[in-house]
C-alpha positions in Angstrom: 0.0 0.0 0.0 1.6 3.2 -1.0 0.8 6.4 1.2 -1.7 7.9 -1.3 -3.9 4.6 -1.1 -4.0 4.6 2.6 -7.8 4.4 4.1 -6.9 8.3 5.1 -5.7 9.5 2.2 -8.0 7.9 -0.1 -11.0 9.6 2.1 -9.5 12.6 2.6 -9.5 13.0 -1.2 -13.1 11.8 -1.7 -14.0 14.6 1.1 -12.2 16.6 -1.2 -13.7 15.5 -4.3 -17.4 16.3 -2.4 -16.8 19.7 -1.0 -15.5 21.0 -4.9 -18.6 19.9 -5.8 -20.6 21.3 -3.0 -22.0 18.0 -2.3 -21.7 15.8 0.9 -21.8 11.9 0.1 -21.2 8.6 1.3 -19.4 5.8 -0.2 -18.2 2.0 -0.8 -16.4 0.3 -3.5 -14.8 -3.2 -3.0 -12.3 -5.3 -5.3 -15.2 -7.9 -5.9 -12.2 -10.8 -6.1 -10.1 -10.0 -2.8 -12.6 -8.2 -0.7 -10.5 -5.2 -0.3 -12.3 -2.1 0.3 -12.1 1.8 0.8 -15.5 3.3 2.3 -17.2 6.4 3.5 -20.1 6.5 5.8 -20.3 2.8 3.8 -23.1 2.0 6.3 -25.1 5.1 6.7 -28.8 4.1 5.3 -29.6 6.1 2.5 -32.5 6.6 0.2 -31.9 4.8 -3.1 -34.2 6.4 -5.4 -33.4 4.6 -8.9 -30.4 2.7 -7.5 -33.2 0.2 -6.3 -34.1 -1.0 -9.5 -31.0 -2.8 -9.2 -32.4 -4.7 -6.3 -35.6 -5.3 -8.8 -33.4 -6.5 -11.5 -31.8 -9.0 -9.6 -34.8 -10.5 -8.6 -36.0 -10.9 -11.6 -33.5 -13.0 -12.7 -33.0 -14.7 -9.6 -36.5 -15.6 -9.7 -36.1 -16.5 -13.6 -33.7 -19.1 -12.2 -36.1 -20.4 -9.7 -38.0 -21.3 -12.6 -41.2 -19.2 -11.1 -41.2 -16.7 -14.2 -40.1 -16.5 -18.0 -38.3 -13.6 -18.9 -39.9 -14.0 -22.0 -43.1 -13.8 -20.8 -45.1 -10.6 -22.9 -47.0 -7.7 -21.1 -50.0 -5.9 -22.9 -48.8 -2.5 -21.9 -51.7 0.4 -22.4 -51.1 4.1 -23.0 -52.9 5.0 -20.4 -51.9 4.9 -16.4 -48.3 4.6 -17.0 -45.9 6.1 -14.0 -44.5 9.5 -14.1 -41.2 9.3 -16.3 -38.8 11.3 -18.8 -38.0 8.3 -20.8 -38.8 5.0 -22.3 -42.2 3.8 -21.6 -43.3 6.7 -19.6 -42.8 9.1 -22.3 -44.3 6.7 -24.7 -47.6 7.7 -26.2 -48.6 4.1 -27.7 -49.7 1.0 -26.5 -47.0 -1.5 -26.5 -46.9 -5.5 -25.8 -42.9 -6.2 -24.7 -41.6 -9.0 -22.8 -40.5 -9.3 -18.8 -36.8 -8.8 -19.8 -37.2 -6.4 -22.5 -38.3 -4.1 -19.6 -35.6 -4.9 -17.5 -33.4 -3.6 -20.5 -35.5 -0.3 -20.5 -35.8 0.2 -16.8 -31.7 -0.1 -16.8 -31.0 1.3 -19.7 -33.0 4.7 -19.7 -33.8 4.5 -15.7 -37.7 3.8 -17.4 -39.9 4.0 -14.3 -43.4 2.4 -15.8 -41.4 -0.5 -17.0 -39.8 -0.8 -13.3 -43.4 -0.5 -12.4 -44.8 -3.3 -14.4 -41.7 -5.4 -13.0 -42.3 -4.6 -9.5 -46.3 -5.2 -10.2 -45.1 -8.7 -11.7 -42.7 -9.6 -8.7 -44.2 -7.3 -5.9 -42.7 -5.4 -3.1 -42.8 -8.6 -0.8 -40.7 -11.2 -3.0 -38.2 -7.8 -4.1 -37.4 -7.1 -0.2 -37.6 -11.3 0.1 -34.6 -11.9 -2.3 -32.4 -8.9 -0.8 -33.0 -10.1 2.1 -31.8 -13.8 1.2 -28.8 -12.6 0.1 -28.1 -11.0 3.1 -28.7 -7.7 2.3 -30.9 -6.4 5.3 -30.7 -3.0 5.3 -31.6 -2.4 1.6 -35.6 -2.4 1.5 -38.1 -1.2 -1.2 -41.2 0.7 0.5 -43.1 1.6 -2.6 -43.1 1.5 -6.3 -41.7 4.1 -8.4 -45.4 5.3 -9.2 -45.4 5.8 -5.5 -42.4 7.6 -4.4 -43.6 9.6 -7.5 -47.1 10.5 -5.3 -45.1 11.5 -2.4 -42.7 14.1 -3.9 -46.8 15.4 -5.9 -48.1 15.4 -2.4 -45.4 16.7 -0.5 -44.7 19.8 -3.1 -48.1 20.7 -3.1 -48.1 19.5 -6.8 -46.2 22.4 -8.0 -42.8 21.2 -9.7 -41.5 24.6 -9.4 -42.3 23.6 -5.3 -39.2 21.3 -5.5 -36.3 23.8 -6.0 -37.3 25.2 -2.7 -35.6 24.0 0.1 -38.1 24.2 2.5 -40.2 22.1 0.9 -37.2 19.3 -0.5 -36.2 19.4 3.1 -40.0 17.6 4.1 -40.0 15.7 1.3 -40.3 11.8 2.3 -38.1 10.5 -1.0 -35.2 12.3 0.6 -35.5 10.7 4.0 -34.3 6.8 4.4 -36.9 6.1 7.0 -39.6 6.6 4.7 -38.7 5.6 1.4 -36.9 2.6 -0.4 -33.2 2.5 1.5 -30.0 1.0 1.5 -26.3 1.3 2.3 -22.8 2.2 0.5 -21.9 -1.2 1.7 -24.7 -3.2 1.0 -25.5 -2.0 -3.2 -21.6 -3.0 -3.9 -22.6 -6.3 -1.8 -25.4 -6.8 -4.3 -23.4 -5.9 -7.5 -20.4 -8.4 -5.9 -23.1 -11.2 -6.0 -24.3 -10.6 -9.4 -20.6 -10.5 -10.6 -19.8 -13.7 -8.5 -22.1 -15.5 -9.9 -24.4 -15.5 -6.2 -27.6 -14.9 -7.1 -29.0 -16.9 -10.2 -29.0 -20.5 -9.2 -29.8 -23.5 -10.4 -28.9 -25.7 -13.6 -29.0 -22.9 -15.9 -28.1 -20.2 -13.3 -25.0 -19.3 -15.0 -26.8 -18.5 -18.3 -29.4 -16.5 -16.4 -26.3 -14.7 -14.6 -24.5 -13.7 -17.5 -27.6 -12.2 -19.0 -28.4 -10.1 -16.0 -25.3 -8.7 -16.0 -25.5 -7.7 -19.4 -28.8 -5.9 -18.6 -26.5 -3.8 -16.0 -23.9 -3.1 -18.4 -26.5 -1.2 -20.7 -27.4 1.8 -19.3 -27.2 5.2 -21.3 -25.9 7.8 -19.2 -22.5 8.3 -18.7 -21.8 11.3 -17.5 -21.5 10.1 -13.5 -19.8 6.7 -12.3 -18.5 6.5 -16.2 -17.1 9.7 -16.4 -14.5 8.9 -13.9 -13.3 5.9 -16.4 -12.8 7.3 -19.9 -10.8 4.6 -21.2 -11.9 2.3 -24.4 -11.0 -1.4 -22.5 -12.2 -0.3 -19.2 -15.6 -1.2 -19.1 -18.7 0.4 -16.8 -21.9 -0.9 -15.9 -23.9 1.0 -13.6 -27.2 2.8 -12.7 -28.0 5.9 -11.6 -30.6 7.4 -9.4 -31.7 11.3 -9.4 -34.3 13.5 -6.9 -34.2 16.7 -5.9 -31.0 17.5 -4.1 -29.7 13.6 -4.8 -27.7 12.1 -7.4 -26.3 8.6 -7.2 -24.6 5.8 -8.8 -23.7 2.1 -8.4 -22.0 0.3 -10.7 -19.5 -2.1 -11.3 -15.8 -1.1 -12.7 -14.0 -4.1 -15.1 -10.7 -3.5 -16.6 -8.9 -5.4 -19.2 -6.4 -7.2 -16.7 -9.4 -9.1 -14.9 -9.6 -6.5 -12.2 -13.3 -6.0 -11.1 -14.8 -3.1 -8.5 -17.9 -2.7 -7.2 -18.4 0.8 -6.4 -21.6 2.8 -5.0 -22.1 6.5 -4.6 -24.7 8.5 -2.9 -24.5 12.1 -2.8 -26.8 15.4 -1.8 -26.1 18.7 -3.1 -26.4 21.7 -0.8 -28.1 23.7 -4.2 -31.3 22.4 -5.1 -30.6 23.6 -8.1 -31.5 20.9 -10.9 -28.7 20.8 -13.2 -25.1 20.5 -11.2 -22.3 19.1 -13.9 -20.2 19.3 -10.7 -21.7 17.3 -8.6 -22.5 14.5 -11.3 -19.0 14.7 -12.3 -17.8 14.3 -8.6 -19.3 10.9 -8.8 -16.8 9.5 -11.0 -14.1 11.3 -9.3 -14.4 9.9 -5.9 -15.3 6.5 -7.6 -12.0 6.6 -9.4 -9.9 7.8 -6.3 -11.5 4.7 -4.4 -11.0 2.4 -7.4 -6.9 3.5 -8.4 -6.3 2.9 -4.4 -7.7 -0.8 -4.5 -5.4 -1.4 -7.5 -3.0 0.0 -6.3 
């Protein structure tokens, strides 16, 4: 271990990383082949917002493996009703008829919240917060569906978007407060995406089929300008998922570089601005990932 990859200088640069950014955030990545780890807060619960549909995901496919769904299994999808979203399905206009892991690949790959919704319909709350739960995961819990953190922030605003750049009113809202709202920990996320990489949660005869094809759901989201940013290298590769409210910007994700080195690596932040758009703070995400990250390697 050189003096720059000691557990104090490596936090002390994270700090770093947050305050330039005028964020405060907490933080856990882990060499998913030795165990070695650098952390932050790693086991302060924290609200998950997006990053949950990891834990969805997961189940999915670990339930695919249980043999008690097909991913290829079609859902009649109407125009109507659909949950509150930017992208995918929820901006959709159309009916649509997709299959169970088709919207796996949207609610990954553009963070689509009415295809997390028909998932989390599918596989309910119960069997989501079952699975994490069997993998020893005990502080991460899901609460609601997206539809429904969705009504609190409407409620809690007064239904004025405008509302949520006030920070009076993002300081009540429940989505921001772990108690309330689907949770987790630093720690626990990167114990999630070590399983997945391990080969932990898909059993069964064809569980390492099933495996191999969740984790190349994970590795197709879109947005890179976060966990991503912080590798810009062609043979290094990132798969991860964000989560966004007001204030919060997260993301988990799993680092792989060409020599066989793997890192799982979460990170939850909260700006003091409530300002919506905060390059900084996004970018700060890949900074302190990649700060944790060079220290393991090294």
């Amino acid at each position: 271990m050189t003096a720059s990859s000691s557990p104090g200088a490596v936090r002390t640069r994270i700090t770093a990383a947050f305050t330039d950014a005028g964020i405060t955030g907490q933080l856990h990545a882990v060499d998913i082949d030795t165990g070695a780890s650098h952390g932050i807060d790693a086991d302060t619960l924290v609200p998950t917002a997006s990053v949950h549909k990891l834990c969805l995901i997961a189940t999915l496919y670990r339930q695919a493996a249980l043999g008690r769904l097909d991913l290829r299994q079609p859902l009649d999808i109407p125009a109507e009703g659909r949950s509150p979203g930017a992208t995918g399905l929820a901006a959709m206009r159309d009916a649509a008829r997709l299959s169970l892991r088709d919207l796996a690949t949207l609610a990954v790959a553009v963070s689509d919240n009415t295809a997390a919704d028909l998932l989390f319909d599918t596989l309910g709350l119960d069997t989501v917060n079952q699975c994490m739960a069997d993998l020893g995961l005990t502080r991460t819990v899901a609460h609601h569906t997206m539809r429904e953190l969705y009504a609190t922030l409407r409620e809690d605003s007064g239904g004025t978007p405008a509302a949520l750049t006030d920070p009076a009113v993002v300081a009540r809202l429940r989505a921001l407060d772990p108690a309330r709202t689907n949770h987790s920990t630093p720690r626990e996320i990167t114990g999630l995406l070590t399983a997945a990489w391990r080969d932990d949660i898909c059993p069964g005869e064809h569980g390492q089929e099933y495996a191999e094809e969740l984790r190349t759901v994970l590795g197709l989201q879109a947005w890179s300008h976060r966990l991503a940013a912080g590798f810009p290298f062609d043979d290094v590769r990132v798969s991860g998922k964000t989560g966004s409210l007001p204030t919060l910007r997260h993301e988990a994700g799993v680092v792989e570089y060409p020599d066989g080195g793997r890192y799982a690596v979460a990170v939850f932040t909260r700006a003091a601005a409530t300002t919506v758009t905060l390059p900084a703070a996004d970018a700060a995400i890949g900074r302190a990932a990649r700060i944790a990250v060079d220290a393991l390697r090294a």
